[in-house]
C-alpha positions as CSV (number, residue, x, y, z in Angstrom):
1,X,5.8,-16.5,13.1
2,X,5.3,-20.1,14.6
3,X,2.2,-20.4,12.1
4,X,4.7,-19.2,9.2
5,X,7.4,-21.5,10.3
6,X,5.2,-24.8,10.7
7,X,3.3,-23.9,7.5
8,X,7.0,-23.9,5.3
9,X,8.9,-26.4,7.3
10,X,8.6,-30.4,7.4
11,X,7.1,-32.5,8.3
12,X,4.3,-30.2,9.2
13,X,4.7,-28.8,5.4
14,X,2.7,-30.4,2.3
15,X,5.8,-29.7,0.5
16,X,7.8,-33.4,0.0
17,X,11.3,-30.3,-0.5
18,X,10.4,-28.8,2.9
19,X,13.4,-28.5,5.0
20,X,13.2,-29.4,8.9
21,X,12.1,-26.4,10.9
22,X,15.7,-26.2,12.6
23,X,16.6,-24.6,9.5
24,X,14.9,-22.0,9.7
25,X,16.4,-18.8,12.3
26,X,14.4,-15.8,12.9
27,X,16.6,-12.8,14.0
28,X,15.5,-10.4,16.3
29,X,16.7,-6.8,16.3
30,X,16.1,-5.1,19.5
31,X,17.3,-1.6,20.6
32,X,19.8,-2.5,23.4
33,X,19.0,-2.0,26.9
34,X,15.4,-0.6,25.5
35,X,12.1,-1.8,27.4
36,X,10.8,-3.6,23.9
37,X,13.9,-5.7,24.4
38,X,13.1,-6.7,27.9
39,X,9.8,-7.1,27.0
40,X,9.9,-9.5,23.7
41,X,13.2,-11.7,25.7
42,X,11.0,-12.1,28.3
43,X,8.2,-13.3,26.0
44,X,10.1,-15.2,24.4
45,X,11.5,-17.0,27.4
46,X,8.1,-17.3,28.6
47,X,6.7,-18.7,25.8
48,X,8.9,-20.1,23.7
49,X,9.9,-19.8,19.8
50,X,9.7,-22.2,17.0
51,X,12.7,-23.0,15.2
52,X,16.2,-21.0,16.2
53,X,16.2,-17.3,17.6
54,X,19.1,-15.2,17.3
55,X,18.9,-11.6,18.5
56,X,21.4,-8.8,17.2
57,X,20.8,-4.7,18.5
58,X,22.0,-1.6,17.3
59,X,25.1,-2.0,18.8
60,X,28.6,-2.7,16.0
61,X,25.4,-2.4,13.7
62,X,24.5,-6.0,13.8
63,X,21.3,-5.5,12.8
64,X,22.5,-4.3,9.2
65,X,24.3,-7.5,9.3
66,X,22.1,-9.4,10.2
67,X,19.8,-7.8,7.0
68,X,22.2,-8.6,4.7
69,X,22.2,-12.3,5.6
70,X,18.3,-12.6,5.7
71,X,16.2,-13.8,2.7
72,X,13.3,-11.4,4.3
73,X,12.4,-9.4,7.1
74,X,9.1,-8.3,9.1
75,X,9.5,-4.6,10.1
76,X,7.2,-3.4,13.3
77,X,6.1,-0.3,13.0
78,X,8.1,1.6,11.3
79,X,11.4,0.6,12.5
80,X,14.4,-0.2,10.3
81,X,12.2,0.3,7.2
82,X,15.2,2.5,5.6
83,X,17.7,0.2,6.3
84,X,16.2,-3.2,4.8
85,X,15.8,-0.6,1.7
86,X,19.4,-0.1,1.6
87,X,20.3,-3.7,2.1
88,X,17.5,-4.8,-0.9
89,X,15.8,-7.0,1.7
90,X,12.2,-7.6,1.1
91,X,10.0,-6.9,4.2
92,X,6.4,-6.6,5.2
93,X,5.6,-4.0,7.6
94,X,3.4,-4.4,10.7
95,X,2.1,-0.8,11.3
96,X,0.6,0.3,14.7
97,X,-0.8,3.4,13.6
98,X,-1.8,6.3,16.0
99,X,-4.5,8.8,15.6
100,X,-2.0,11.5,14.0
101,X,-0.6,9.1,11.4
């Protein structure tokens, strides 16, 4: 993401349009109270993001909400791939893919 966000937003863009990276808010859906969430806050906290973070969970279905405001998502194995294809958002999918699969 940070090499996504620096490549699109100025001044570290070679676009003259590019807007500043404070523009730019990543959303993070997490399953509430789930390890993964404890474990990518934590990262997060430990490392730090570029540009804004907001994080939505399954709870009052904030991550559909949150879809329908995105202009495009990244999907992690698997998860929430059939409701970014309800909401028409266009994702790329990050597959960890076991031995059965």
């Amino acid at each position: 993401m940070r090499e996504f966000l620096l490549k699109y937003s100025a001044p570290t863009s070679l676009s003259p349009k590019a807007r500043p990276v404070d523009n730019f808010v990543t959303v993070i859906s997490t399953h509430s109270g789930s390890a993964g969430e404890q474990y990518i806050k934590d990262y997060v906290r430990e490392n730090g993001w570029t540009g804004k973070v907001m994080w939505v969970n399954n709870e009052d279905n904030e991550h559909i909400n949150a879809m329908c405001a995105s202009d495009s998502g990244i999907i992690y194995d698997g998860q929430m791939i059939s409701s970014a294809a309800a909401c028409h958002l266009p994702t790329m999918n990050l597959m960890n893919m076991r031995m059965h699969q």
